[in-house]
C-alpha positions as CSV (number, residue, x, y, z in Angstrom):
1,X,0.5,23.0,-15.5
2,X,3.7,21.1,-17.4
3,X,4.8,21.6,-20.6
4,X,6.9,19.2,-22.5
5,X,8.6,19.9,-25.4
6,X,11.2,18.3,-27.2
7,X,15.2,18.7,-26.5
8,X,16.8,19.5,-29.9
9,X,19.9,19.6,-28.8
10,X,19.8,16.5,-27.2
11,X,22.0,14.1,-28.4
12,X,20.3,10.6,-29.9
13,X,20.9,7.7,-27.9
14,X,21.8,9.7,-25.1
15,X,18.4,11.4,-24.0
16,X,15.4,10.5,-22.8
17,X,-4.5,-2.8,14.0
18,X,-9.6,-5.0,26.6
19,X,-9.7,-8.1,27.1
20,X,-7.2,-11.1,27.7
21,X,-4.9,-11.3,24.4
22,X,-6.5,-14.3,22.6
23,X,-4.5,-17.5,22.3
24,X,-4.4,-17.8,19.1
25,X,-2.2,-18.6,17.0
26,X,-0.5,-15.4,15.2
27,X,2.8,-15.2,12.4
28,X,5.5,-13.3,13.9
29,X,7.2,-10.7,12.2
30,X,10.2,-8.4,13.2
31,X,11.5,-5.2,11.9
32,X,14.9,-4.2,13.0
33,X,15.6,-6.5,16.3
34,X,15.0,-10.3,15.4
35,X,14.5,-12.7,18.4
36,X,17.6,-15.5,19.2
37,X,16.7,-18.8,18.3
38,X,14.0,-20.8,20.3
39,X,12.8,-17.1,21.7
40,X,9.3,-16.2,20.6
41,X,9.2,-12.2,20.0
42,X,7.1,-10.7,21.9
43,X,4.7,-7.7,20.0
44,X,3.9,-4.3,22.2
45,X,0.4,-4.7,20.5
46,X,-2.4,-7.1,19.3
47,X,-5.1,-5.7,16.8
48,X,-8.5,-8.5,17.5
49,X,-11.0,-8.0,15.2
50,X,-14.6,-9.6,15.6
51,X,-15.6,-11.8,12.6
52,X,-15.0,-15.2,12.0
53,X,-12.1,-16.2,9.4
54,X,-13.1,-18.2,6.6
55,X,-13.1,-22.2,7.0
56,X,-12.4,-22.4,3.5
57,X,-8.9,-21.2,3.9
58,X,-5.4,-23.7,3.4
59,X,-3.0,-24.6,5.6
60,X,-0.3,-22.3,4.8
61,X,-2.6,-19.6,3.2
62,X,-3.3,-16.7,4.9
63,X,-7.0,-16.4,6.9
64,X,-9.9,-14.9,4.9
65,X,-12.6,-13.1,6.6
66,X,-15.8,-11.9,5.4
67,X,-17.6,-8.2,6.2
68,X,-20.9,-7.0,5.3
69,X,-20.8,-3.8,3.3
70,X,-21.6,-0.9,6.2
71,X,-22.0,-3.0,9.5
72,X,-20.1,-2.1,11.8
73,X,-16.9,-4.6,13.2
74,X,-15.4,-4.2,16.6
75,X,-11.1,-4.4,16.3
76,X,-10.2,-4.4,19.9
77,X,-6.9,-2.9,20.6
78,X,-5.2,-4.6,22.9
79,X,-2.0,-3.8,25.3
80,X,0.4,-7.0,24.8
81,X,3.6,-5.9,26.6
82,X,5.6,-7.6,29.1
83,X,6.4,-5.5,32.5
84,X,9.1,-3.5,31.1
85,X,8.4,-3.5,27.3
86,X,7.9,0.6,25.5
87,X,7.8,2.0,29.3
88,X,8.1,5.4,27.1
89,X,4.6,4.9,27.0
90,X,3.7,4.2,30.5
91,X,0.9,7.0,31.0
92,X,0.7,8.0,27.6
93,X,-1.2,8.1,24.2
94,X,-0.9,6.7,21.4
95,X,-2.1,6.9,17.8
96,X,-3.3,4.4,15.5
97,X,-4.6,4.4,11.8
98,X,-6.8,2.5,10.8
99,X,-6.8,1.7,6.3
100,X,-8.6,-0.6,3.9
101,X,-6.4,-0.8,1.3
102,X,-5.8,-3.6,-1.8
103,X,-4.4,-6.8,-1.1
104,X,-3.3,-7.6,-4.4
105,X,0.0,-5.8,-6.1
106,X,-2.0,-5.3,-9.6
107,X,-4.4,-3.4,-7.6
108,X,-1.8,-1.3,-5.7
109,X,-0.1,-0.1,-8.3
110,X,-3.1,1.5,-10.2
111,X,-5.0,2.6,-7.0
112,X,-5.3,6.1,-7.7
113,X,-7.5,5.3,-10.6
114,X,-9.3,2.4,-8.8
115,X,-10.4,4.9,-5.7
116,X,-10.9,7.8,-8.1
117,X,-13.5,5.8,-10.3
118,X,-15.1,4.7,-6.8
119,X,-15.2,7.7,-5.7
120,X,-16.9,9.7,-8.8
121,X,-19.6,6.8,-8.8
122,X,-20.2,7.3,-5.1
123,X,-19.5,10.9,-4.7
124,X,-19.6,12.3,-0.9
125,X,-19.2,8.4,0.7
126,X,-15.9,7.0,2.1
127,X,-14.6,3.6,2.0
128,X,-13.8,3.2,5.6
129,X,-15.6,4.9,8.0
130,X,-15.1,4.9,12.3
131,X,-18.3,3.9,14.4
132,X,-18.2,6.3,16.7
133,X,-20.9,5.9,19.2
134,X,-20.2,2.1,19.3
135,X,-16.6,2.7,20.2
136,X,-14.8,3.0,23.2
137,X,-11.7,4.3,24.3
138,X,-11.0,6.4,21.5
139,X,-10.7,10.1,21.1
140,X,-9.0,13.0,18.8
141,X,-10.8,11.1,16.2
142,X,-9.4,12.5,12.7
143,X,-10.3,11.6,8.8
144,X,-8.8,13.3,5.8
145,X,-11.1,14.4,2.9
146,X,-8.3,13.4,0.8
147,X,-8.3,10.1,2.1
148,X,-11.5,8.2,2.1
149,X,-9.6,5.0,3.1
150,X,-8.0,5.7,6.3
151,X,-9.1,6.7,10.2
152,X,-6.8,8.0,12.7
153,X,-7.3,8.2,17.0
154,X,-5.5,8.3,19.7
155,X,-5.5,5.6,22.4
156,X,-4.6,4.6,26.2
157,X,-3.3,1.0,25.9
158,X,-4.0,0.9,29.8
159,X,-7.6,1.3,29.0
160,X,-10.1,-0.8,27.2
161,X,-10.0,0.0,23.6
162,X,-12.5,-0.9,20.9
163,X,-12.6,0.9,17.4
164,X,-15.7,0.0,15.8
165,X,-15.2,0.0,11.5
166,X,-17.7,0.1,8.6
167,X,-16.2,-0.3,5.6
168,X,-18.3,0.8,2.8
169,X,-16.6,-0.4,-0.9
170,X,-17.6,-4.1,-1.6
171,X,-14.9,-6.3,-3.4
172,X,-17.2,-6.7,-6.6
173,X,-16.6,-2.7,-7.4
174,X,-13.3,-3.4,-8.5
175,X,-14.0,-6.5,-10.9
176,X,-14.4,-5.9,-14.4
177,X,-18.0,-6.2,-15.3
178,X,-18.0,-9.4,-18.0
179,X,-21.0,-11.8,-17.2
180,X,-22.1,-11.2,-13.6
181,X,-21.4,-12.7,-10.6
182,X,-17.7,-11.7,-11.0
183,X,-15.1,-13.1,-8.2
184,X,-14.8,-10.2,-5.9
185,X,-10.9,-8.8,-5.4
186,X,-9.3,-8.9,-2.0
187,X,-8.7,-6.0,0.7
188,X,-6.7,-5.6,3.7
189,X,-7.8,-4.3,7.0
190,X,-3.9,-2.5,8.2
191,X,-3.4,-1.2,11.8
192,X,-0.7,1.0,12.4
193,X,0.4,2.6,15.7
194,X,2.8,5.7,16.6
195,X,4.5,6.8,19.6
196,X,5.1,10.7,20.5
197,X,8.4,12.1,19.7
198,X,9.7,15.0,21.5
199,X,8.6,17.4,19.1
200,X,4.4,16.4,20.2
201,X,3.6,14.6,17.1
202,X,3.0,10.8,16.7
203,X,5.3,9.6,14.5
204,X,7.8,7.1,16.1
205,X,6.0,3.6,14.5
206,X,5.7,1.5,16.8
207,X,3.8,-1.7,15.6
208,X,1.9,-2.5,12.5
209,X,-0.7,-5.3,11.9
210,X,-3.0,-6.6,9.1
211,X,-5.9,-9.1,7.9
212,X,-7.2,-10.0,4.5
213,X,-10.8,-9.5,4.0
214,X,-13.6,-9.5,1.8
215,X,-16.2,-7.1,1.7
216,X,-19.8,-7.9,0.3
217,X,-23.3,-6.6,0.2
218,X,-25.4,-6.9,3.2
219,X,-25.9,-10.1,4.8
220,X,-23.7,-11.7,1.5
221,X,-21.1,-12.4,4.2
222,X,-23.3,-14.2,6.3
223,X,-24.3,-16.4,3.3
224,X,-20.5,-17.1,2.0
225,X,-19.5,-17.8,5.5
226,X,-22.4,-20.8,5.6
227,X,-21.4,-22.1,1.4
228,X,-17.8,-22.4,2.7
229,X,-19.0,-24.0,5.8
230,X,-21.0,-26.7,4.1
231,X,-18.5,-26.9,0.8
232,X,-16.0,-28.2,4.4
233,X,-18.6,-30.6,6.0
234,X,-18.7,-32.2,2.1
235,X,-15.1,-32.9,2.6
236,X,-13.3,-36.4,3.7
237,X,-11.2,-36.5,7.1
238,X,-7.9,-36.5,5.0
239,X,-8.7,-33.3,2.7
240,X,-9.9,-31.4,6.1
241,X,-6.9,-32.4,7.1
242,X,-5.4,-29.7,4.5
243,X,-7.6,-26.6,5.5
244,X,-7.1,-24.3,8.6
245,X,-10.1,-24.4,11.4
246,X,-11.9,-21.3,11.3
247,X,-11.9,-18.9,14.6
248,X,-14.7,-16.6,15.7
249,X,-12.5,-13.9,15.8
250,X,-9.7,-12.5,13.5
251,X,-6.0,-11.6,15.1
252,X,-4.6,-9.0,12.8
253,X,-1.1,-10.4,11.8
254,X,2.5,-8.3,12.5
255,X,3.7,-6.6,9.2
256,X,5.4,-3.6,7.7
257,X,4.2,-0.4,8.4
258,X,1.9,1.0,5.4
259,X,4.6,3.2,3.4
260,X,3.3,7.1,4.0
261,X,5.1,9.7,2.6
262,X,4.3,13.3,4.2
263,X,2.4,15.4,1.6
264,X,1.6,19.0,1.9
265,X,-2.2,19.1,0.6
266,X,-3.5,22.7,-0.2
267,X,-7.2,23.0,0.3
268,X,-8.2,24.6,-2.7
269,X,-6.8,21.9,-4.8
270,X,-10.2,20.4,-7.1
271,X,-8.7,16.7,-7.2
272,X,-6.9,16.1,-4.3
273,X,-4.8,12.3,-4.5
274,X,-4.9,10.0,-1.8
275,X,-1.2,9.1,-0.4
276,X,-0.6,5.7,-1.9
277,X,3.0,5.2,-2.5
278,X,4.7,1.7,-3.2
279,X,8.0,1.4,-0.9
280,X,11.0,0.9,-3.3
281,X,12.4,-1.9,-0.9
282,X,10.0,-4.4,-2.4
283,X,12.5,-4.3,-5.6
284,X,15.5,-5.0,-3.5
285,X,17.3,-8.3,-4.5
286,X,17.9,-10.9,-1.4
287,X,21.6,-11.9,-0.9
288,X,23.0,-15.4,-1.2
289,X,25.1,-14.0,1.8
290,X,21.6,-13.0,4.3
291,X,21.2,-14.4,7.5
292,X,18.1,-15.5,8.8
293,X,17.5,-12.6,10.0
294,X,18.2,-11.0,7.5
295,X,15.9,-13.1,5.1
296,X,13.1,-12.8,7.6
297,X,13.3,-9.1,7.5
298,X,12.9,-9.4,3.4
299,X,10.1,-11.4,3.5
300,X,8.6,-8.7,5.6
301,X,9.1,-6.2,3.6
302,X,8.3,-7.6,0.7
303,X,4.9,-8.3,2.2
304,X,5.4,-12.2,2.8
305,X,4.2,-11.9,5.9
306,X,2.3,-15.4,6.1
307,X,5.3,-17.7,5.4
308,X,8.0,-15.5,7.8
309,X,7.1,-18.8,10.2
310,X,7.7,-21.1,7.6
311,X,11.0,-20.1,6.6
312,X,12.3,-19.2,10.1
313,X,15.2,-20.8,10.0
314,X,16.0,-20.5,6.1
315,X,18.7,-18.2,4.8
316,X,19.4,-16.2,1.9
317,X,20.8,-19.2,0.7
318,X,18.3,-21.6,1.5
319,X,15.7,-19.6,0.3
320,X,17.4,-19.0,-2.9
321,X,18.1,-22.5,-3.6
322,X,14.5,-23.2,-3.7
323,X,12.9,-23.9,-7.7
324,X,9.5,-22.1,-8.7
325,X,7.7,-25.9,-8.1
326,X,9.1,-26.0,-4.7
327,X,7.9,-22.9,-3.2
328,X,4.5,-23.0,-5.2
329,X,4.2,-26.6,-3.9
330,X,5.3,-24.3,-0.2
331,X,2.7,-21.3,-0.7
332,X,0.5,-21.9,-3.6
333,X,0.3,-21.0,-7.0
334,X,-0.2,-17.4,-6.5
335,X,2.5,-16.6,-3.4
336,X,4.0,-19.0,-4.4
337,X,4.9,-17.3,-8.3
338,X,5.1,-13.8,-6.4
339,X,7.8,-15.1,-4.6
340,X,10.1,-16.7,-6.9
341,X,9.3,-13.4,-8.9
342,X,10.9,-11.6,-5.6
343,X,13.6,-13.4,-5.6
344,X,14.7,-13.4,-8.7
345,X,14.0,-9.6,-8.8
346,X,12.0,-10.3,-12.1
347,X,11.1,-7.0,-12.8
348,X,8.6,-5.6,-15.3
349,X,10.6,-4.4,-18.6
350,X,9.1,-0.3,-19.3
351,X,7.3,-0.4,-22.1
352,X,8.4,3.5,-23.1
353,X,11.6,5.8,-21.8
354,X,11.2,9.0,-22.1
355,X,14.5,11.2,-20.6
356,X,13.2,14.9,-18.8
357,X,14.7,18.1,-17.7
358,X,13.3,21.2,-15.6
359,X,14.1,23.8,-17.9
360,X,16.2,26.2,-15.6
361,X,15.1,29.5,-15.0
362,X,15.7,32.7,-18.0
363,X,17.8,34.6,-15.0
364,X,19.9,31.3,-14.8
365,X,19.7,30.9,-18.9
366,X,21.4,34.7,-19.2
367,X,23.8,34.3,-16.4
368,X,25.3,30.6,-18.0
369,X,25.2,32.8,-21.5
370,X,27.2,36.0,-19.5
371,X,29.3,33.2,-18.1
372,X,30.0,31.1,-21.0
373,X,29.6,27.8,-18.8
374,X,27.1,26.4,-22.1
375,X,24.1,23.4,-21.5
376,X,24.8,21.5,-18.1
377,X,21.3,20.4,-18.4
378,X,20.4,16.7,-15.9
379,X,17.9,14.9,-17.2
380,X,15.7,12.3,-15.5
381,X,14.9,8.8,-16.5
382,X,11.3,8.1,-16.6
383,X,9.8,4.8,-17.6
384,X,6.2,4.1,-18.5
385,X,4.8,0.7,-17.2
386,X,1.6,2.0,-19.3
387,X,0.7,4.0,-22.0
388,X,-0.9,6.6,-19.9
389,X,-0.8,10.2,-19.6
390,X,-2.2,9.4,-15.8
391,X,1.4,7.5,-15.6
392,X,3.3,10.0,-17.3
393,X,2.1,12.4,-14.7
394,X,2.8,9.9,-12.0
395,X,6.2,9.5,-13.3
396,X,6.9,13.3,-13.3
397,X,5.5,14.0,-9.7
398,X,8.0,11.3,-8.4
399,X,11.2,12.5,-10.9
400,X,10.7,16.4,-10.0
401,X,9.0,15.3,-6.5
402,X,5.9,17.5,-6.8
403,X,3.2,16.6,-4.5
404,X,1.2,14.9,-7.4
405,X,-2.3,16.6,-6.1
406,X,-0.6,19.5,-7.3
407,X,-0.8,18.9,-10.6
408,X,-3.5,19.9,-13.0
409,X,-2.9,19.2,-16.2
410,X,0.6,18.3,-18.7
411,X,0.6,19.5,-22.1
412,X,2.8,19.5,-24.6
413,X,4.4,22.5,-26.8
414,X,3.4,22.2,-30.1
415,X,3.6,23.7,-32.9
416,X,3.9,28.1,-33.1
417,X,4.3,27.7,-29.6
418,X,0.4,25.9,-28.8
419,X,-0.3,23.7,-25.8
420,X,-1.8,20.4,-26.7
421,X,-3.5,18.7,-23.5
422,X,-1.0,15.5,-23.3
423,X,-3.8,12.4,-23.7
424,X,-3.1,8.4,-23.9
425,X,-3.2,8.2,-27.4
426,X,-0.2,10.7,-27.7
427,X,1.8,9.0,-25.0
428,X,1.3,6.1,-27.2
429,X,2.3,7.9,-30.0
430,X,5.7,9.0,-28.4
431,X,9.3,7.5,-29.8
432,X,11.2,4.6,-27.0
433,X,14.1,7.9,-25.4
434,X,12.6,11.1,-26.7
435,X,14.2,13.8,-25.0
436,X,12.2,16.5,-23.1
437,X,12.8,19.7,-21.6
438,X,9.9,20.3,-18.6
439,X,8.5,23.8,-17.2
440,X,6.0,24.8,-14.9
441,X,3.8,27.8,-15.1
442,X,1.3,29.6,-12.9
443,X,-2.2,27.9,-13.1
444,X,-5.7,29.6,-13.5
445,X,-6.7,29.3,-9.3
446,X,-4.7,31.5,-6.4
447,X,-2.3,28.8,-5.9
448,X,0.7,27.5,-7.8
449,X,0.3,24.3,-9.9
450,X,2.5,22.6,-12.0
């Protein structure tokens, strides 16, 4: 359990994813090595999966394709390499996991509490789920408990592969309730496959693909699939004109590896968290001085994926020089605000700042005492994007990186010495750089929580 309690020495103002590869047509991406000019890069893998993409969909948007809420959807995996290409692999396995995660950034960022609320009105289901009598290929099947979002296999790329999903949450689940028949929010199906290092474990990432989709009640695919259909055939020539054709089948486009971050999980842990992290590259500002490369490789990491074709021959500058009604004209209102966002690195202002400090150690109090040396206390910076205590916790398991599942409760010292359980309204009620000193203490269970 923490404890925070104020710093009254602290100075004011100075604390606180086996057959022929489809031809069709696909948005490349690159991650360190970007091809020459007029040389099409060439991707060790291709993730197919069967369902038709939305005819609906515009031009330069990305596709949309539609599930059904527990059938199950065949992603072939597919070898794409040239004679020469990885020949680590030749003979070897390979692993891939397999994630339904949130497409949009609002949802990202509070995804602990999206997936915990799912999961305590669906206790004992799982959002994604592996078909395993339908698929082929795949063995050393694996799902974490703590995880009810991802699969993981191993694979022969020499061998026809065919992982067979269900995914079980439907997009409406995550829509605030107002007057029925809410817009359902967007997912992503993300495949993302390892190599073996020379240690045994599959870790070297190799290649990483993605699709959007949306997930509805059974058969309610089926049905959106035929209004946008019809909503297309109501359409003149010239407006079809504007509209991508839809394909039977959906060809998982290249992008950035989901960001994972290792975390110990101890079993005896009552609310183990799911690994979600948000990569801090997405904040990192784009250079008047980038190359095209360069600017290609921030667009991929910043998850712009569908336009890294658009822009493929645009610099830092180029890009930059672009107004918010040019490139919303270019990608839409939405992408189109999102990027201009990016690259202006428009960044949301904290609404609190709070500074915190491990309190050392009594040994280390005594010896600093013995020694004279006084207070060389550090503190950290943490900034609240909400009023939370579920963000204050957040914010401490990243500052004092604590695997966050570790974490039980945060309280507060109080008067006499009590420990009031830290809730929203008192983080609300907490002054902009209050200054904190943070300990840790042994919790009621056989293991060590903070």
């Amino acid at each position: 359990r923490a404890f925070l309690h104020e710093d009254p020495e602290a100075m004011p103002g100075n604390v606180y994813h086996c057959v022929d590869v489809l031809a069709l047509p696909i948005f490349k991406q690159e991650d360190s090595n970007l091809p020459q000019e007029n040389e099409t890069k060439h991707p060790p893998f291709q993730y197919v999966m069967c369902a038709a993409t939305s005819p609906a969909v515009k031009l330069y948007d990305e596709t949309l394709t539609y599930l059904n809420q527990g059938q199950s959807y065949e992603i072939r995996m597919l070898d794409n390499r040239k004679a020469g290409d990885i020949p680590e692999i030749n003979g070897k396995l390979v692993k891939s996991i397999i994630r339904v995660v949130f497409h949009d950034r609002r949802l990202q960022y509070t995804e602990h509490q999206q997936l915990e609320g799912w999961k305590w009105n669906r206790p004992g289901d799982r959002l994604l789920d592996l078909d395993i009598p339908m698929s082929v290929g795949v063995i050393d099947i694996k799902t974490n408990p703590s995880q009810l979002n991802a699969v993981e296999f191993l694979w022969d790329p020499t061998k026809c592969t065919s992982a067979f999903i269900q995914v079980h949450c439907i997009s409406t689940e995550f829509t605030p309730r107002k007057h029925g028949g809410e817009k359902g929010v967007p997912f992503r199906i993300q495949v993302d496959t390892f190599k073996q290092t020379e240690n045994g474990e599959y870790t070297d990432h190799l290649h990483s693909a993605s699709c959007q989709i949306k997930v509805f009640k059974p058969k309610g695919a089926d049905r959106k699939q035929k209004t946008d259909r019809e909503k297309m055939e109501k359409r003149t020539a010239h407006e079809k004109e504007k509209y991508q054709p839809s394909y039977d089948t959906t060809v998982l486009t290249e992008c950035s590896p989901w960001p994972d971050i290792p975390t110990t999980f101890v079993n005896n842990s009552p609310t183990p968290y799911p690994n979600y992290h948000i990569q801090s590259h997405f904040l990192q500002q784009l250079h008047p001085s980038a190359t095209i490369q360069e600017t290609q490789q921030w667009l991929l990491k910043n998850r712009f994926s569908a336009y890294t074709r658009l822009f493929s021959n645009f610099s830092g500058a180029d890009l930059l020089k672009l107004t918010r009604e040019d490139l919303v004209q270019i990608c839409g209102p939405a992408d189109g605000i999102r990027l201009y966002n990016a690259l202006k690195s428009r960044s949301v202002r904290p609404r609190l700042t709070i500074y915190v400090c491990q309190e050392p150690l009594r040994s280390i109090q005594l010896e600093r005492q013995d020694t004279g040396s006084g207070d060389s206390n550090v503190y950290h910076a943490i900034y609240l994007e909400e009023m939370a205590a579920s963000e204050v916790t957040r914010k401490l398991a990243l500052a004092f990186n604590i695997p966050l599942h570790q974490i039980n409760q945060v309280y507060r010292q109080g008067p006499t010495g009590i420990h009031i359980l830290v809730s929203d309204q008192m983080v609300q009620n907490f002054q902009d750089e209050s200054c904190f000193l943070f300990t840790t203490i042994k919790g009621m269970l056989s293991f060590l929580t903070v």
